[in-house]
C-alpha positions as CSV (number, residue, x, y, z in Angstrom):
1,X,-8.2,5.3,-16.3
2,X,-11.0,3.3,-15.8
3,X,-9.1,0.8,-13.6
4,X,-11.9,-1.8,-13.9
5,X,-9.4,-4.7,-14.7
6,X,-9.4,-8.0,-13.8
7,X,-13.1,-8.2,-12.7
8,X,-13.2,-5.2,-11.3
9,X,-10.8,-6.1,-8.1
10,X,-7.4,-5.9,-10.3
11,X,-8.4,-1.8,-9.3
12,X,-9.7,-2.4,-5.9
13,X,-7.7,-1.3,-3.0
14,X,-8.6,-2.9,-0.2
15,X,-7.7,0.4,1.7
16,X,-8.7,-0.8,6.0
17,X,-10.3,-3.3,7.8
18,X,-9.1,-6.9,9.6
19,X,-8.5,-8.8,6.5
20,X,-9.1,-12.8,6.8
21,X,-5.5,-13.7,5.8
22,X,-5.8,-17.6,5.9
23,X,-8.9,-16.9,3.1
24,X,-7.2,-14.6,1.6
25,X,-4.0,-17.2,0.7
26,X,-6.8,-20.3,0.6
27,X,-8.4,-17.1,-2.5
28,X,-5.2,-17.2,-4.2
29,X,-4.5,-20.7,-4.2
30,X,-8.1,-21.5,-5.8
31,X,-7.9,-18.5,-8.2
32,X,-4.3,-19.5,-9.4
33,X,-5.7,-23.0,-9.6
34,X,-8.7,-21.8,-11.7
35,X,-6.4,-19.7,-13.9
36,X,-3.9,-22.3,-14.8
37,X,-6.6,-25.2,-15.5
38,X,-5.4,-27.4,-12.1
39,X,-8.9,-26.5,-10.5
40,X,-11.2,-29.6,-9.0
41,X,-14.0,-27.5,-9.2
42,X,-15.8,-26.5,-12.4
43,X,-15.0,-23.7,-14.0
44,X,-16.5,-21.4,-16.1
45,X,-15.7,-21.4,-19.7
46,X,-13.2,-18.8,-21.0
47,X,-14.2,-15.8,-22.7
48,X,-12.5,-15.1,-26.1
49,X,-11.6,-11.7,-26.5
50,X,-11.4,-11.1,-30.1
51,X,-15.5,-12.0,-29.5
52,X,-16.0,-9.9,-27.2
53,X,-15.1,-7.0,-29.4
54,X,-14.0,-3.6,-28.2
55,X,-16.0,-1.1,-26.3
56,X,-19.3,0.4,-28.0
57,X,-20.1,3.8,-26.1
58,X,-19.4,6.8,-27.1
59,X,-20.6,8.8,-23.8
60,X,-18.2,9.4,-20.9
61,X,-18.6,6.4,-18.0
62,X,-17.9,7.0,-14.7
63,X,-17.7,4.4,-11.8
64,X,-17.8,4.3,-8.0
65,X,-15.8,1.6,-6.7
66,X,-16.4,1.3,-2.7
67,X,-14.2,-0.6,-0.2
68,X,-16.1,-1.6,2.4
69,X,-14.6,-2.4,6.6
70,X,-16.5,-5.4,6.5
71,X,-15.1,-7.6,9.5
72,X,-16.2,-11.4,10.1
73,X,-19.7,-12.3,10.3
74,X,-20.7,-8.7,9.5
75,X,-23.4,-7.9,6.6
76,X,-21.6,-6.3,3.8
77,X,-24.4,-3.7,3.1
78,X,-24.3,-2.7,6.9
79,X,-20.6,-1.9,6.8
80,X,-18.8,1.4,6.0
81,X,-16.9,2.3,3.0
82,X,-13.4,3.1,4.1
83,X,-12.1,3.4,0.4
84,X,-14.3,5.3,-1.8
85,X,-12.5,5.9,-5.7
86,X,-14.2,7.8,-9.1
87,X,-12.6,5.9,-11.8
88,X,-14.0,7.8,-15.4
89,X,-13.1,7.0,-19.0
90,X,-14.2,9.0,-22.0
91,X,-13.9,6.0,-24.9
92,X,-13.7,9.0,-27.4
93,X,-11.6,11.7,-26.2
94,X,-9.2,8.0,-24.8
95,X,-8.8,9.8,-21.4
96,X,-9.5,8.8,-18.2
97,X,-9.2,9.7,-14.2
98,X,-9.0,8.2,-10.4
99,X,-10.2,10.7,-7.9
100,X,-10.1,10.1,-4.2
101,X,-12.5,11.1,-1.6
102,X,-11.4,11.1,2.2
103,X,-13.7,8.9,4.6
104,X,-14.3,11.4,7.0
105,X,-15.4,14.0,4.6
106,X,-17.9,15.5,6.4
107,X,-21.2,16.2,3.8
108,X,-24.8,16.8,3.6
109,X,-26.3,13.4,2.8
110,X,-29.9,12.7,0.5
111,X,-32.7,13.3,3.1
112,X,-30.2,12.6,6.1
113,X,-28.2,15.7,7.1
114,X,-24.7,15.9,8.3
115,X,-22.3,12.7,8.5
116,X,-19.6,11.2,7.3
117,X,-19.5,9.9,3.3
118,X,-18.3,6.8,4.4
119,X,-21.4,6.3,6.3
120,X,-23.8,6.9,3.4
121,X,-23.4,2.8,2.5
122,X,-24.5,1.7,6.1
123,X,-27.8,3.5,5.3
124,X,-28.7,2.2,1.9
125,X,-26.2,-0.2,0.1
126,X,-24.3,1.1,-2.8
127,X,-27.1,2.9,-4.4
128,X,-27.5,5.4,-1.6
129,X,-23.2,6.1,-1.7
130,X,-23.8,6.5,-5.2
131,X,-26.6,8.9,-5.1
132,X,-24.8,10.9,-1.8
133,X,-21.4,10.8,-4.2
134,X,-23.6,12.6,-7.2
135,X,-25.3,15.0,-4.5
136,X,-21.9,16.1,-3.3
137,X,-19.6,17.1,-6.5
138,X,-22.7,17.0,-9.4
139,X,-20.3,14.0,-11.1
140,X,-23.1,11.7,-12.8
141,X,-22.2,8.2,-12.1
142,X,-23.3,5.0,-14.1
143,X,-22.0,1.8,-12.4
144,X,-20.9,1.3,-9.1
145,X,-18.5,-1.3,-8.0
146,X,-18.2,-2.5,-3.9
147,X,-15.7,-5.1,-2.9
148,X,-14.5,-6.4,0.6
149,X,-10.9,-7.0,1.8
150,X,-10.2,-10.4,0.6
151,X,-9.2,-9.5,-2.6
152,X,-6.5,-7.2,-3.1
153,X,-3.6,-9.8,-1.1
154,X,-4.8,-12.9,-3.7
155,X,-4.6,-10.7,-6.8
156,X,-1.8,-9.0,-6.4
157,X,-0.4,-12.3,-6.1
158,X,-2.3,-13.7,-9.3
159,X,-0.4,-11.1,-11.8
160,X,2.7,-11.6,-10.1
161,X,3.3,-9.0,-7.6
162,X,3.5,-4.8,-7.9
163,X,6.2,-2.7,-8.1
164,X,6.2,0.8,-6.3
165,X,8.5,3.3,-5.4
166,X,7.6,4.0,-1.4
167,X,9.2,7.7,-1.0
168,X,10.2,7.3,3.1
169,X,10.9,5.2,5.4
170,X,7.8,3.2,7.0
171,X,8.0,1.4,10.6
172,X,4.5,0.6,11.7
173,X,4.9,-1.8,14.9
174,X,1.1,-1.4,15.7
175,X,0.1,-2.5,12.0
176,X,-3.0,-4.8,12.8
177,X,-3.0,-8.9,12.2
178,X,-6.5,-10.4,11.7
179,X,-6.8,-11.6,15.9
180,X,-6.6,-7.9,17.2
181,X,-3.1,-7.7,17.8
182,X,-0.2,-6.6,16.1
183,X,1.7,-7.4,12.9
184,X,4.8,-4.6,12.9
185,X,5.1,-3.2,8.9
186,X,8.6,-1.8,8.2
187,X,9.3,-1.0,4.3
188,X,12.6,1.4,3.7
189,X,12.2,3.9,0.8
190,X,12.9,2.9,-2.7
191,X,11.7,0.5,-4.9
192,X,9.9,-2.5,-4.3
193,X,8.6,-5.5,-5.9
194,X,5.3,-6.3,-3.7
195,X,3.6,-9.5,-3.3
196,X,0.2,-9.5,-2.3
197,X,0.2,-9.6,1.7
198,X,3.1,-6.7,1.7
199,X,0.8,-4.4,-1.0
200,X,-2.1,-5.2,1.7
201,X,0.0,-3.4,4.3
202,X,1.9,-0.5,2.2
203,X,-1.9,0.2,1.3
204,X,-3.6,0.1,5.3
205,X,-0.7,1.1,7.3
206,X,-1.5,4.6,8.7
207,X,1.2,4.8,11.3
208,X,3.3,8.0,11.3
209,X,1.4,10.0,8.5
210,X,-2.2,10.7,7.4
211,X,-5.1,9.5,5.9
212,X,-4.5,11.4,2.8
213,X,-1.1,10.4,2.6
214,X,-2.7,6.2,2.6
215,X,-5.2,7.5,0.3
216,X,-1.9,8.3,-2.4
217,X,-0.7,5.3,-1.8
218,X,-3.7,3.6,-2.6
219,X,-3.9,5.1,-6.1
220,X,0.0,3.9,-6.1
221,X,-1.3,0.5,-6.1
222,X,-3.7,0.8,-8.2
223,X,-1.4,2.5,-11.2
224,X,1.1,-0.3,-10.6
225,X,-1.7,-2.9,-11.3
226,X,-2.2,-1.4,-14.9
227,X,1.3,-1.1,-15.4
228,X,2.0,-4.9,-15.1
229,X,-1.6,-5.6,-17.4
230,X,0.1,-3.3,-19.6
231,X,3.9,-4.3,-19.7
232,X,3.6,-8.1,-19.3
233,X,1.1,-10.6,-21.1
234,X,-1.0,-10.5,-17.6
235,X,-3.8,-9.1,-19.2
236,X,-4.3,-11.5,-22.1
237,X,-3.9,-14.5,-20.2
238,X,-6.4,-13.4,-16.9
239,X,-9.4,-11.4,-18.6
240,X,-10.6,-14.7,-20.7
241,X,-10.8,-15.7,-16.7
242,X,-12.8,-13.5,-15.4
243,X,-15.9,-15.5,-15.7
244,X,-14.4,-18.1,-13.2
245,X,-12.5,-15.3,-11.1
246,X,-15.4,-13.7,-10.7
247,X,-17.0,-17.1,-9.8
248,X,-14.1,-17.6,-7.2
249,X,-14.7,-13.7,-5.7
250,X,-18.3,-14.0,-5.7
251,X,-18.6,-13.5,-2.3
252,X,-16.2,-10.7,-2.2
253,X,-17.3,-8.3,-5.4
254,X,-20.9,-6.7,-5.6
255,X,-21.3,-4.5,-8.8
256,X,-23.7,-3.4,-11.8
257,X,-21.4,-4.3,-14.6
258,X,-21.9,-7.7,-15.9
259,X,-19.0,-9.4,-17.7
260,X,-18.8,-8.2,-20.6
261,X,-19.0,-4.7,-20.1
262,X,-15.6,-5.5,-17.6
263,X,-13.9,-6.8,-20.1
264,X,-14.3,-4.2,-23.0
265,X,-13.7,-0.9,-20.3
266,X,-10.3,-2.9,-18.7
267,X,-9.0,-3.7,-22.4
268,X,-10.4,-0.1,-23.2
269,X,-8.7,1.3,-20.2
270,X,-5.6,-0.9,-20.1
271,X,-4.7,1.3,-23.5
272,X,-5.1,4.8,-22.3
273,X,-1.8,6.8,-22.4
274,X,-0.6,7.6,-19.1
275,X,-0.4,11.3,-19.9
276,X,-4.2,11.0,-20.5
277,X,-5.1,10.0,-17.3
278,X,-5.8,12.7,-14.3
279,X,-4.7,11.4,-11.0
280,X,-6.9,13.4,-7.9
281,X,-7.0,13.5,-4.5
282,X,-9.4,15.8,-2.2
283,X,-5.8,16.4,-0.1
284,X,-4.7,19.2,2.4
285,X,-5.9,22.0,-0.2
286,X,-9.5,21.1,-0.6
287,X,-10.5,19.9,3.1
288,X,-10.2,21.8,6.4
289,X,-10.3,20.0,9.9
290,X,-13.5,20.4,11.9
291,X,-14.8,18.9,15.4
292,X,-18.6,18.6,15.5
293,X,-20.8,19.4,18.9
294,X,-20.1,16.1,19.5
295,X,-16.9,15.7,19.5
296,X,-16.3,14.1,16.3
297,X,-12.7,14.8,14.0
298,X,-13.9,15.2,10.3
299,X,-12.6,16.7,7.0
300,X,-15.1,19.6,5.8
301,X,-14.6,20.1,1.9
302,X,-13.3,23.3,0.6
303,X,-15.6,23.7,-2.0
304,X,-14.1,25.8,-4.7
305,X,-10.9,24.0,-4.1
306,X,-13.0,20.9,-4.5
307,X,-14.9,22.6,-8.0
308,X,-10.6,22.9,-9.0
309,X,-10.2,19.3,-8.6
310,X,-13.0,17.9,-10.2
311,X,-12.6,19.8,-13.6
312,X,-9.2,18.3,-13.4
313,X,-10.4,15.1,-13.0
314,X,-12.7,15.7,-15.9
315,X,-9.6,17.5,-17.8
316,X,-8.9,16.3,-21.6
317,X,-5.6,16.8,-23.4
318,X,-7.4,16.6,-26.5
319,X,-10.0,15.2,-28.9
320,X,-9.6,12.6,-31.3
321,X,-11.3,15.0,-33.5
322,X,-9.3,18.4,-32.8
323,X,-5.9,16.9,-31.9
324,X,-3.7,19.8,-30.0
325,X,-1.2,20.8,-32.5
326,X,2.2,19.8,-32.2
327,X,4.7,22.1,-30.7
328,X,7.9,22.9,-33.0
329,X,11.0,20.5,-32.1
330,X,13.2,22.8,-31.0
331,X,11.0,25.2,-28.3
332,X,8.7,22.7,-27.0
333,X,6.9,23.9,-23.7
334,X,5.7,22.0,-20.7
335,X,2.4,23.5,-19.2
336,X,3.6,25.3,-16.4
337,X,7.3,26.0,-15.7
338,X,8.9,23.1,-13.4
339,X,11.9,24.2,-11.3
340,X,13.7,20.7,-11.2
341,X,16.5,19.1,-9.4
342,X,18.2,16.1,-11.6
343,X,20.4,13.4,-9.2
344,X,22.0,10.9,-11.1
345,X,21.6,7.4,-9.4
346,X,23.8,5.7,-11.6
347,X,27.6,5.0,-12.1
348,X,26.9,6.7,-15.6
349,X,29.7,10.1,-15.2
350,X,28.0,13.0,-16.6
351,X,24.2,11.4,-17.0
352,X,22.2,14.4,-14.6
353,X,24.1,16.9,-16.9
354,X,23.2,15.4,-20.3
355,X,19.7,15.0,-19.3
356,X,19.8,18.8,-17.8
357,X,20.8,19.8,-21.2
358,X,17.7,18.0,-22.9
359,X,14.9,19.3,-20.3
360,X,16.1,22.8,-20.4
361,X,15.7,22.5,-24.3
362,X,12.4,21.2,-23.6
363,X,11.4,24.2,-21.7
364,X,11.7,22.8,-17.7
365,X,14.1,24.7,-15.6
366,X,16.6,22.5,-13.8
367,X,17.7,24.3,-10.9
368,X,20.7,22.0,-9.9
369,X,22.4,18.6,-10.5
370,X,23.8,16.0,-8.1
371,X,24.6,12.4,-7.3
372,X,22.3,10.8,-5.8
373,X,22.4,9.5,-2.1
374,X,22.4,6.3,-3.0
375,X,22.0,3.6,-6.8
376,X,18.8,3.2,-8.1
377,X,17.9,0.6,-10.7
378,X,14.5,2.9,-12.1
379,X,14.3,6.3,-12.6
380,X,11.5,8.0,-10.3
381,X,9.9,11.8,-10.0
382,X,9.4,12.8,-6.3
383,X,6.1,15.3,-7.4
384,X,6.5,18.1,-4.4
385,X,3.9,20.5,-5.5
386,X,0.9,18.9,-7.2
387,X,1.5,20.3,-10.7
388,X,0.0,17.4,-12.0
389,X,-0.1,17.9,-15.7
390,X,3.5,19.6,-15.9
391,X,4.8,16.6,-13.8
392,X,3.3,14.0,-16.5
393,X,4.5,15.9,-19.2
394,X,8.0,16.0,-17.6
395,X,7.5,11.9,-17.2
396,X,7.1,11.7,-21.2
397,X,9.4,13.4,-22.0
398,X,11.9,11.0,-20.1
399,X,10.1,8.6,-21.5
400,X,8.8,6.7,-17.9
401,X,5.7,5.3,-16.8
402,X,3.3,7.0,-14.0
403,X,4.5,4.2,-11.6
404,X,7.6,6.1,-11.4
405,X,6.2,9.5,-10.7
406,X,5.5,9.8,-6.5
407,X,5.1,12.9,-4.2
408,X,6.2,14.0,-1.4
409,X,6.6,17.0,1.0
410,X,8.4,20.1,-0.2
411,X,11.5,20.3,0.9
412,X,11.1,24.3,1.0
413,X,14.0,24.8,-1.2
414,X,11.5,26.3,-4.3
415,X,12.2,23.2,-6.2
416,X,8.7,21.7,-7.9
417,X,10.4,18.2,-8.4
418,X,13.5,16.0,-8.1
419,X,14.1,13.9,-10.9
420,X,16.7,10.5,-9.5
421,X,18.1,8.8,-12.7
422,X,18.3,5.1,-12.4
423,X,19.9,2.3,-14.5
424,X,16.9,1.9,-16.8
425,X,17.0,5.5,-18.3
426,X,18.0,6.2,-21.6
427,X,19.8,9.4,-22.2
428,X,18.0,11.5,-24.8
């Protein structure tokens, strides 16, 4: 999952940082404008995809996509990075991975010492974050990708809004506006349909919970992004665009790739099965809290935890060349056991024990079954112990997308995931 759609800022989360709202809705306007043909100003001509062609390299491609605090009148390469994201696709193996690193993760950096990573861009620009990304977890990077925080409310916008399922309750009355005062955030758990200002927020709001916990949420966004390139006609309508969106976000976007090479890796990536692609954060398990001597809160990296997570993100289900075999029809088995609770969320009588009966044929082990506290109309997995390839596994087989698959605290009841039926599923 390559998430370099749409120029490159379809992926971007725009994590922190005082975002100029009025240019941000004076962005949209233009790049709607530009999209649908009503522009004034001259556009660039389309691209035609079928010219374009598909995606030539065989080697592995990994990309550093930086979100820099950049607040009004600041220089961009002075600013820190408060979102920093490995995106990597492997065109032959068609797998891919998004792996999160925590601003305050405290590191050596190249001929510097001690600091934060997020401070490796206000010493040299993307090339140094790059090189101080490499020097940390030994991940070779080729491109690098750095946007500001004007995008993400205009885009979001552009393909129509994003749907996520937000797992609790959020009521954030100190949520910043753009003048240094407040802007209160409240968003009840459930599903959502999110334009672009409300993603902005669901994405910064820190209030109540921590930095790792936003940084989930940011890859949240950045799946339901795919999702609507994938599921709707999104994708062929804005990529022959991206000349002229990228002409519009000029000021916004600095990266390596030139337009082209966007193009073939977002249709590349767009077509990656979701049970290909390894979602990673450096969370709770592979950082430990640390004050330095002077005084500073940081994250220090726990680094065989850290080794862990970035062969996962590197992880392959197969090769196009040695497929994994299939497992008989009748004693499939997941890759690790999943205790399971199944709720049904519907007005369907007996739907949480039919679909009991299929999982526990597929090899999961459904501890209990339930209505659920209240009607859903999707059917989402609350992931409460990281099992991440067991969890996607469990997704296929009930045949729903990654944008449905969340996490959460464990409840401490032993279960590894709850499983709410909604009105879209399909009883196997």
């Amino acid at each position: 999952m390559v998430l370099i759609i749409v120029g490159l800022a379809l992926i971007v989360l725009p994590a922190v940082g005082y975002v100029a709202l009025q240019v941000a809705g004076d962005l949209t306007r233009r790049m709607t404008n530009v999209v649908t043909g009503n522009s004034s100003a001259t556009a660039l001509p389309p691209l035609s995809l079928p010219d374009i062609g598909v995606w030539q390299g065989k080697d592995r491609i990994t990309v550093l996509l930086l979100g820099i605090d950049q607040r009004p009148g600041e220089d961009p390469d002075t600013t820190r990075t408060d979102t920093i994201i490995l995106l990597t696709l492997d065109p032959q193996a068609r797998t891919a991975g998004m792996m999160s690193i925590p601003r305050d993760l405290y590191v050596p950096l190249p001929d510097r010492g001690m600091d934060r990573i997020n401070t490796a861009h206000v010493y040299g620009g993307p090339e140094y974050a790059e090189r101080a990304v490499e020097y940390n977890f030994g991940i070779p990077i080729q491109h690098y990708a750095r946007v500001d925080f004007t995008a993400l409310t205009s885009l979001v916008d552009l393909v129509g809004g994003v749907e996520i399922y937000n797992d609790a309750d959020i009521s954030d009355p100190t949520y910043p506006d753009n003048n240094y005062g407040y802007d209160p955030f409240v968003l009840s758990s459930g599903w959502h349909t999110l334009d672009g200002q409300i993603a902005l927020k669901y994405a910064r709001t820190r209030h109540g919970d921590s930095d790792l916990s936003r940084i989930k949420r940011q890859q949240q966004i950045i799946m339901a992004l795919r999702e609507k390139l994938k599921s709707t006609d999104a994708a062929t309508k804005i990529l022959p665009q991206v000349p002229s969106i990228l002409q519009t976000l000029s000021g916004a976007i600095k990266t390596d790739l030139n337009t082209v090479e966007i193009v073939q890796l977002a249709l590349l990536a767009k077509d990656i099965p979701d049970d290909r692609i390894a979602r990673v954060t450096l969370d709770e398990t592979a950082v430990q809290p640390y004050t330095t001597t002077q005084g500073a809160s940081v994250l220090v990296p726990v680094r065989e935890r850290v080794r862990q997570l970035r062969e996962q993100f590197f992880s392959q289900v197969s090769t196009p060349d040695a497929p994994a075999a299939a497992p008989a029809q009748d004693t499939p088995i997941p890759p690790q056991p999943l205790h399971i609770q199944i709720q049904n969320g519907t007005q369907r009588i007996g739907l949480a024990a039919g679909a009991k009966r299929y999982l526990e044929a597929k090899g999961f082990i459904v501890d209990s079954v339930a209505d659920a506290p209240q009607p859903t109309p999707r059917t989402v997995i609350v992931d409460y112990t990281s099992k991440q390839q067991a969890v996607q596994h469990l997704a296929a087989e009930l045949g729903i997308p990654l944008t449905s698959v969340t996490s959460a605290a464990s409840p401490n009841s032993g279960l590894d995931a709850l499983v709410v039926l909604g009105d879209d599923y399909q009883a196997k």
